[in-house]
C-alpha positions in Angstrom: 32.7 -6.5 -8.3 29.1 -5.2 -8.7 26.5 -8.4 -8.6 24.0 -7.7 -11.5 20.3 -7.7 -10.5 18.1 -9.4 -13.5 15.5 -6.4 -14.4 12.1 -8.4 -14.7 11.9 -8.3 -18.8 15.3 -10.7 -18.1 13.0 -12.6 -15.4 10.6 -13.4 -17.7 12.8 -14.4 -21.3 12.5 -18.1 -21.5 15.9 -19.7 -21.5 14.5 -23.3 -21.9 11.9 -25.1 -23.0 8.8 -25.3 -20.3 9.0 -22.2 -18.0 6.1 -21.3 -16.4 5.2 -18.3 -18.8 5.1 -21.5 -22.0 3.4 -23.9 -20.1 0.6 -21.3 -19.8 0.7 -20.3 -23.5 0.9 -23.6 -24.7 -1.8 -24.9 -22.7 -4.0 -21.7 -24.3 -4.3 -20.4 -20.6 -4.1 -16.9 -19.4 -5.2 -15.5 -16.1 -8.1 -13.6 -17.5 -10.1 -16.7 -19.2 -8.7 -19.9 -17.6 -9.4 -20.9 -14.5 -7.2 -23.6 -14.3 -4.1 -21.1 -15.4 -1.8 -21.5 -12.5 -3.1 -25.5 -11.4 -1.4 -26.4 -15.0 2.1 -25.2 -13.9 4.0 -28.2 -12.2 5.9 -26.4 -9.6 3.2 -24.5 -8.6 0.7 -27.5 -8.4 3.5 -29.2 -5.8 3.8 -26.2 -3.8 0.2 -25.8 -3.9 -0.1 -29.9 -2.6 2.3 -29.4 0.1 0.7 -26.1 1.7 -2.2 -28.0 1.8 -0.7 -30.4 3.7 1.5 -27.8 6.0 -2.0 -25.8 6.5 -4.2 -28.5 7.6 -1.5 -29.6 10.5 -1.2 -26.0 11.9 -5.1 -25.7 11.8 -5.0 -29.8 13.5 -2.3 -28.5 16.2 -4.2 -25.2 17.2 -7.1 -27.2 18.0 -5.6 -29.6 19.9 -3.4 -27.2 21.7 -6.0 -25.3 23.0 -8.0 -28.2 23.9 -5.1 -29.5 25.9 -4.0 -26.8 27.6 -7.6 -25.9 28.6 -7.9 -29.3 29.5 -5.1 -29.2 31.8 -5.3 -25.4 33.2 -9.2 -24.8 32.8 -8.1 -21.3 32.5 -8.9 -18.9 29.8 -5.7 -16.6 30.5 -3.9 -20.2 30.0 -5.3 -19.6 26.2 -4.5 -16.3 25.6 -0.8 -16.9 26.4 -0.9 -19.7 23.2 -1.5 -16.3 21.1 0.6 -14.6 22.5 3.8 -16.6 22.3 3.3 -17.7 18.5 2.5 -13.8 17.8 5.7 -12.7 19.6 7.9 -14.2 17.2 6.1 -12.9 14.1 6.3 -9.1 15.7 10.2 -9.4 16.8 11.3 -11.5 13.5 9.1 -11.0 10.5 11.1 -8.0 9.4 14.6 -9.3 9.6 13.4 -12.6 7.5 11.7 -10.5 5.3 15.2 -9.0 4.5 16.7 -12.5 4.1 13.9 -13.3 1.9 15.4 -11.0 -0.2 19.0 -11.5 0.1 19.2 -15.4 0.3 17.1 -18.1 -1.8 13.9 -18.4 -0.7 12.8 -22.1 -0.9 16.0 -22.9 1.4 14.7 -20.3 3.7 11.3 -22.1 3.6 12.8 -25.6 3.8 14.8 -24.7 6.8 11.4 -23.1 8.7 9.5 -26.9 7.6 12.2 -28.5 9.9 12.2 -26.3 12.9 8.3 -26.8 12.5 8.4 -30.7 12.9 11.0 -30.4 15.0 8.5 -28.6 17.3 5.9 -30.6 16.7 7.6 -33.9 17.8 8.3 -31.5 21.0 4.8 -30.8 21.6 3.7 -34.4 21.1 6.7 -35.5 23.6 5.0 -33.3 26.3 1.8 -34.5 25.4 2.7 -38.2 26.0 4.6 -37.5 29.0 2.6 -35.1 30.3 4.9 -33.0 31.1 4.8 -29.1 32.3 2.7 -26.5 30.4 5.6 -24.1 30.5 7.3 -26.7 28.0 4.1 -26.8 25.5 4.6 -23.0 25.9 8.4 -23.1 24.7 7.7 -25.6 22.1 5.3 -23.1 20.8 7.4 -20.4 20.9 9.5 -22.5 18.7 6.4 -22.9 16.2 6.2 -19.1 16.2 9.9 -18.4 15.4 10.3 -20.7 12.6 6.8 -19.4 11.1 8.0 -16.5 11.9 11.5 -17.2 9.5 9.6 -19.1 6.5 6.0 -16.9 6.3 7.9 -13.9 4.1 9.8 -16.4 2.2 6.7 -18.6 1.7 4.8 -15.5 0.2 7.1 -14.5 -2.1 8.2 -17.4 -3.7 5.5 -17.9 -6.1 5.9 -15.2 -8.1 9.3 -17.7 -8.9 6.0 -20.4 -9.8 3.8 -18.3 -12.1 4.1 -15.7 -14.8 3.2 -12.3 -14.2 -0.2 -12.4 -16.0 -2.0 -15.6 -13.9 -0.4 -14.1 -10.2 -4.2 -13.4 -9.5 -5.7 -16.5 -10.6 -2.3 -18.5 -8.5 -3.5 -15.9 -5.5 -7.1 -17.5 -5.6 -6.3 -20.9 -5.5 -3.6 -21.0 -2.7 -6.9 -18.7 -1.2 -8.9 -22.0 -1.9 -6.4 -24.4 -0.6 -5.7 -22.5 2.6 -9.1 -22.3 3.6 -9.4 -26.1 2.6 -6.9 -26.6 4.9 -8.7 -24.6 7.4 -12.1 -26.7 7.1 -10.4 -30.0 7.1 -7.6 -29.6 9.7 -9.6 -28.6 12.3 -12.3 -31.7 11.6 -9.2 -34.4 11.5 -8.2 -32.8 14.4 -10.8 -33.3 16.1 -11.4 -37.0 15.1 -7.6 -37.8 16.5 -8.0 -35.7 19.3 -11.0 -38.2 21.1 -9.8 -41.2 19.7 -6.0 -40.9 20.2 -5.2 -37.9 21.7 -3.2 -34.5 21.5 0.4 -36.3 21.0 -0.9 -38.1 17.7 -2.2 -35.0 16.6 0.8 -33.3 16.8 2.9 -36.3 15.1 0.2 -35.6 12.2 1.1 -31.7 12.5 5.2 -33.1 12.1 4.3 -35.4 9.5 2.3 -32.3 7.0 5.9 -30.3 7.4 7.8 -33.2 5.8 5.3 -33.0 3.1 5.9 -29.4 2.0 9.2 -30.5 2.6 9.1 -33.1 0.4 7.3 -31.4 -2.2 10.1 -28.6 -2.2 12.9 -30.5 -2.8 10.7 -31.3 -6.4 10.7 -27.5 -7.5 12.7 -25.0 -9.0 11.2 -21.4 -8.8 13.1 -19.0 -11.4 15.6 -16.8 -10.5 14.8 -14.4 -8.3 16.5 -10.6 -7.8 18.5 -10.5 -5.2 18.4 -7.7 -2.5 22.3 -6.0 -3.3 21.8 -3.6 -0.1 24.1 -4.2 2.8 22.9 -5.0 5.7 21.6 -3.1 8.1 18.7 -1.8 9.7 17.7 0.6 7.5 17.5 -2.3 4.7 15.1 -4.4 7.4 12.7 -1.4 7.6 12.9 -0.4 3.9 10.1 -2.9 3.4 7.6 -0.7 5.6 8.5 2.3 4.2 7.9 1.2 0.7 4.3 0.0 1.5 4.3 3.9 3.3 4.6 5.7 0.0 2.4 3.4 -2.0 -1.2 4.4 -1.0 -3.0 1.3 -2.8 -0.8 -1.3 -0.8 -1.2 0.5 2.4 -4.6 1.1 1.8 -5.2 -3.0 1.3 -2.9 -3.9 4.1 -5.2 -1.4 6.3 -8.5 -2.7 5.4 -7.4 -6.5 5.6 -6.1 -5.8 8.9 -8.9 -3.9 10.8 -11.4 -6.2 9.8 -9.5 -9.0 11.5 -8.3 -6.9 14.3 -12.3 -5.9 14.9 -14.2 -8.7 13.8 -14.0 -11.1 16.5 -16.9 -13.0 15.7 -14.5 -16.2 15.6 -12.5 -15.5 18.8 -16.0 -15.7 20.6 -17.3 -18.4 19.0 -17.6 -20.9 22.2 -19.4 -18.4 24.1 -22.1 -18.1 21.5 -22.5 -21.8 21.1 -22.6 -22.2 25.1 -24.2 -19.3 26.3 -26.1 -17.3 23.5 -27.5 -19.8 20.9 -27.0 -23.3 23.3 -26.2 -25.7 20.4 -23.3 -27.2 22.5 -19.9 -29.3 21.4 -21.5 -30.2 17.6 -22.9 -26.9 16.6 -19.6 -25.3 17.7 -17.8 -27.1 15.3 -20.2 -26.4 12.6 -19.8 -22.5 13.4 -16.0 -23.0 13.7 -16.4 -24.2 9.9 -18.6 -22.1 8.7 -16.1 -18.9 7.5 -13.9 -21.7 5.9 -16.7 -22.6 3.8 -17.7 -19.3 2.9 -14.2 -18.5 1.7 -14.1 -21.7 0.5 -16.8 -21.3 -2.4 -15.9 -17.3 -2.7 -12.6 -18.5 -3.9 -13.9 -21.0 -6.1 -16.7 -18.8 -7.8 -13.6 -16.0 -8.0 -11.7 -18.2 -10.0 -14.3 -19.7 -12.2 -15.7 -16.3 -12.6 -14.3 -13.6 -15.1 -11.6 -11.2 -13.5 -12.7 -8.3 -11.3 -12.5 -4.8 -13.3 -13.0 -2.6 -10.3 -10.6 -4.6 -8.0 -10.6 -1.2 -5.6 -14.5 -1.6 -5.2 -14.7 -4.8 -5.2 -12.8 -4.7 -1.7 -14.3 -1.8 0.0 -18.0 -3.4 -0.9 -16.3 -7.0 0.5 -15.0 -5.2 3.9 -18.7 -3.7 4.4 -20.1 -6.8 4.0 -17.6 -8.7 6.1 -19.0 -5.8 8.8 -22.8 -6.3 8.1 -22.2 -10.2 8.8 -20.4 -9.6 11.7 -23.1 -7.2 13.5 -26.1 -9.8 12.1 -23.9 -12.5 13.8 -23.1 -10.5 16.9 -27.0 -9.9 17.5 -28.7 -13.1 16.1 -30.2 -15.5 18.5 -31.4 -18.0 15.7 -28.5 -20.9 15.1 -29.6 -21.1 10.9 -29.1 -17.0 10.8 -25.7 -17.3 13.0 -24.1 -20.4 10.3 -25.0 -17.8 7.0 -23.8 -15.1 9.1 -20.8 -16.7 9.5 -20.5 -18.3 5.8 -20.8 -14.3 4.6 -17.5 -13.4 7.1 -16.0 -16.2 5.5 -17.0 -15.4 1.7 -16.7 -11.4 1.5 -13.0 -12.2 3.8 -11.6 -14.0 0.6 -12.2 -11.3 -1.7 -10.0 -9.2 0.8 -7.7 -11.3 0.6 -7.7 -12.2 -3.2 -7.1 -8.3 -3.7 -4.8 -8.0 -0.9 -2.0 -10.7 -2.0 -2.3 -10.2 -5.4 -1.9 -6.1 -5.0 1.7 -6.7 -2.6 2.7 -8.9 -4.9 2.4 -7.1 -8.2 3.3 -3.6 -6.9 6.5 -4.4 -4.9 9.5 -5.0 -6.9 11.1 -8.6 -7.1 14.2 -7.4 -4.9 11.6 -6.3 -2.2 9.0 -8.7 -2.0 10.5 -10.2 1.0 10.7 -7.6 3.2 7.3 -6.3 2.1 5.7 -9.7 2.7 7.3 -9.5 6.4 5.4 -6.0 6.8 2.6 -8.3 5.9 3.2 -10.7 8.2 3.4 -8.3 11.1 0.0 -6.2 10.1 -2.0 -9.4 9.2 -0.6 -13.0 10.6 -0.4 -11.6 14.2 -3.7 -9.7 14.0 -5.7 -13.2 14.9 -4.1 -13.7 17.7 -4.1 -10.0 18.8 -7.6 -9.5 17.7 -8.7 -12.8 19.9 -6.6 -10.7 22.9 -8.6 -7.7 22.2 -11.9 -9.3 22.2 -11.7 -11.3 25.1 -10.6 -8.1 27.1 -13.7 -6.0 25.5 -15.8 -9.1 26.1 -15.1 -9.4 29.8 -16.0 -5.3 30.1 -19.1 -4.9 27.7 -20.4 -8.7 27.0 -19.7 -10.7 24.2 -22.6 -9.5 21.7 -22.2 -5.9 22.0 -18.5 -6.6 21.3 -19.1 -8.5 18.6 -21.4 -6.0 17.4 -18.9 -3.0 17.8 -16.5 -4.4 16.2 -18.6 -4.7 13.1 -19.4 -1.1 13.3 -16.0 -0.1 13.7 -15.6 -2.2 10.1 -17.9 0.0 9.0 -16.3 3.1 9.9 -13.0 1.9 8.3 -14.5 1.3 4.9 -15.6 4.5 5.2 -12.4 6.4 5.9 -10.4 4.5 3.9 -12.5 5.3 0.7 -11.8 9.1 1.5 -8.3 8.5 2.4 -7.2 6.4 -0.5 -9.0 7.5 -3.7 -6.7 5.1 -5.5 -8.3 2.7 -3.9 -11.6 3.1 -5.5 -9.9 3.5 -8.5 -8.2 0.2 -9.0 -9.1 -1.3 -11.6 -8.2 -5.3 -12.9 -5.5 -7.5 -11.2 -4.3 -8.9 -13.8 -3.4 -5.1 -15.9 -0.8 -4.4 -12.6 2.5 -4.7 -13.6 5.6 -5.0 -11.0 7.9 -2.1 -11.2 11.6 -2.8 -12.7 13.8 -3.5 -9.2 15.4 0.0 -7.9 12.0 1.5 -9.4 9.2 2.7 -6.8 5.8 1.2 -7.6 3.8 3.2 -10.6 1.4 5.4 -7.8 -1.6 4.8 -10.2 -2.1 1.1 -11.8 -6.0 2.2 -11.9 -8.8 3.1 -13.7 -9.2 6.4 -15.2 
């Protein structure tokens, strides 16, 4: 018997009182001239609550992980294993739980991935205590990597099950806000724990934000979302990247994104600019380490307080260039106040990537694909930190840190550049909140843009 697959006008007709689409009408909301749109949906505010939560105990465990294992190595080949094993995962799973993102329900998917991640975490604070062998802090990490691996896809696409079509962007900006929240305040708590109680308290506190999100899950029901009907196989795993192939504007966004992480690794090198270029020490690091948070931080906020983007497509390539121009004034600047706005600019102009670049997958892939597209996503951006911190260390140790820098902000440059001739839909994107999602079993329409 054939399953039916809800087309999205099906999605959307309310059934009961208080879907997501009334609460936004009633409330006289829309995601062009409320700001506070997406916030005034319950299920979204919870989810919203418990990323928070869930962000700010990875940011808490990275820090103390690398301070540990530095601590207890004092080699830096001892830290680039850390990336390596949590972007492993990501590169060998993402696909295949992008394809069960699609085919299974995606908040059990998500609620299974917040266990294994406490589960690890208690594991990483058992080695701490005990102090037992780095190769087990290694395996526990692994562990972080594969169930982060299993839940990130899920995780993405779920809130389009939180938010009507029409205030995706303004939902995409505040989760923008909340993770880079998350990624000023983890790192300062976990900091504070780490010199007063330790890495194995920190990592209790990196448990404890799972059970949160958790928590918080168990409180929401996303709408029902179209299921994947394709058998499985390989072919369905790697559908995904050949969908974001054919459509210019999300490859084009997913390209962009990506480079400029993979290039700029202004943040990778940040210690060796506090030690050895600017000599601010321990306390200044921190304040650069905070610094592209902040920027994002206030980009996000002014992005949702402000009226929507019209030229979306511009909007990103200018954002790119400018994430380049900070990083070459960072990479050359000797003076510590030029360096922090340097750094705040990364930050800010990097949000409005990222705005452009969620909302864009999102909206363009259809609701029986999200999954799998949001694991190609996964595997372009959420490894290319770790990989970009690989690849600057290893251009760092042949050319110096500050030409490296400094390159790779050129080479952002030159991307911006060649995409704009590559994708002329691109340029041509026009407002976020006009793209429509394609009816499942249709490709995405090639030219949501402006004439």
């Amino acid at each position: 018997m054939a399953r039916h697959v809800e087309t999205p006008d099906e999605q959307r007709r309310p059934s009961a009182p208080e879907t997501p689409a009334e609460v936004v009408h009633q409330s006289g909301g829309s995601g062009g001239n409320d700001p506070l749109a997406s916030l005034r949906l319950p299920g979204f505010r919870l989810y919203l609550l418990g990323s928070l939560f869930s962000g700010a105990g990875n940011q808490m465990r990275t820090v103390a992980v690398g301070w540990e294992v530095y601590q207890r190595t004092q080699t830096p080949l001892s830290l680039g294993m850390i990336g390596l094993v949590l972007a492993l995962p990501v590169l060998l799973l993402a696909l295949p739980a992008g394809a069960a993102a699609d085919r299974y329900p995606r908040k059990t998917l998500i609620l299974i991935s917040q266990v294994g991640l406490a589960l690890s975490g208690l594991g990483l604070a058992w080695v701490s205590f005990t102090d037992g062998p780095i190769p087990l802090t290694y395996a526990f990490l692994l562990g972080t990597g594969i169930f982060r691996a299993v839940g990130w896809p899920a995780s993405q696409a779920i809130v389009t099950g939180l938010v009507p079509t029409r205030v995706f962007a303004n939902a995409t900006m505040w989760r923008s806000v909340a993770f880079q929240l998350s990624a000023t305040l983890g790192p300062l708590a976990g900091g504070v724990l780490l010199a007063t109680s330790g890495a194995g308290v920190v990592y209790l506190a990196d448990a404890a934000s799972s059970v949160v999100l958790f928590v918080c899950l168990l409180f929401i029901t996303p709408t029902p979302q179209a299921r994947s009907v394709e058998k499985r196989s390989w072919a369905s795993v790697i559908e995904g990247a050949r969908f974001v192939r054919r459509q210019p504007v999300i490859l084009s966004t997913i390209t962009l994104d990506m480079v400029a992480v993979l290039f700029g690794g202004a943040v990778a090198l940040l210690p060796v600019y506090a030690t050895d270029v600017l000599g601010v020490g321990a306390t200044g690091f921190g304040w650069m380490r905070a610094m592209p948070s902040l920027g994002a931080i206030t980009m996000g906020l002014a992005l949702a307080l402000l009226p929507p983007m019209r030229k979306a497509g511009r909007a990103m390539l200018v954002a790119v260039a400018a994430f380049g121009l900070a990083t070459i004034v960072f990479g050359l600047s000797t003076s510590y106040p030029l360096s922090l706005m340097a750094l705040f600019c990364i930050g800010a102009a990097d949000n409005v990537s990222v705005v452009v670049r969620s909302t864009v997958l999102q909206l363009l892939t259809p609701d029986s694909m999200r999954g799998r597209v949001a694991a190609v996503n996964a595997v372009f951006i959420g490894t290319s930190n770790e990989i970009g911190e690989l690849e600057s260390g290893v251009v760092a140790s042949l050319i110096g840190s500050v030409a490296t820098v400094a390159l790779g902000g050129v080479l952002t440059l030159v991307t911006v550049g060649a995409a704009a001739l590559i994708w002329p839909p691109l340029r041509r994107l026009g407002a976020l909140e006009d793209l429509e999602p394609p009816a499942d079993g249709e490709a995405a329409p090639s030219t949501p843009l402006r004439p």
